[in-house]
C-alpha positions, 0 to 999 in steps of 0.5 A: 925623341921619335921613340917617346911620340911613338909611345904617346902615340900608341897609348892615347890611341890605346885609350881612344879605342878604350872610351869608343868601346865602353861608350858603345857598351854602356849605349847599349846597356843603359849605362852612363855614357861617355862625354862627347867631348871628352871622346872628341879631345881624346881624338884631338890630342892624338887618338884620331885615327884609332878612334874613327876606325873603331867607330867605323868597325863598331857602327858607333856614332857613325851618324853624328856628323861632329864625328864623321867630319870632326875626326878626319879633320884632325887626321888632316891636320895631325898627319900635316903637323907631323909632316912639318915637324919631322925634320925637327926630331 
């Protein structure tokens, strides 16, 4: 089980650091941009961690405070969650 969470773990992640990419390719291009919400729930269903570190390394989004608040929080409460349910796997 703690394998498969891994996994999930490491491709939403993987698709988190994907969308803050594009996004940022397609801000400086003119292109259509990614949703912020749909950058946010990726974010909420696990990719948090990769996602700020990306932004942080990009400089992407940087100044929206939805981002440089929302996405620690729900490290916070990510790596809270994954505390309590360890035992459990």
């Amino acid at each position: 089980m703690l394998k498969l969470i891994l996994f999930y773990l490491l491709t939403i992640n993987c698709i988190g650091i994907g969308l803050t990419v594009i996004d940022k390719y397609n801000a400086r291009h003119g292109k259509r941009r990614i949703r912020e919400r749909t950058l946010l729930l990726t974010g909420a269903f696990g990719a948090a961690i990769g996602m700020l570190v990306t932004m942080l390394l990009i400089r992407h989004k940087t100044l929206h405070k939805r981002f440089m608040i929302g996405l620690p929080v729900m490290i916070l409460l990510q790596v809270t969650l994954a505390f309590f349910l360890y035992p459990y796997l």
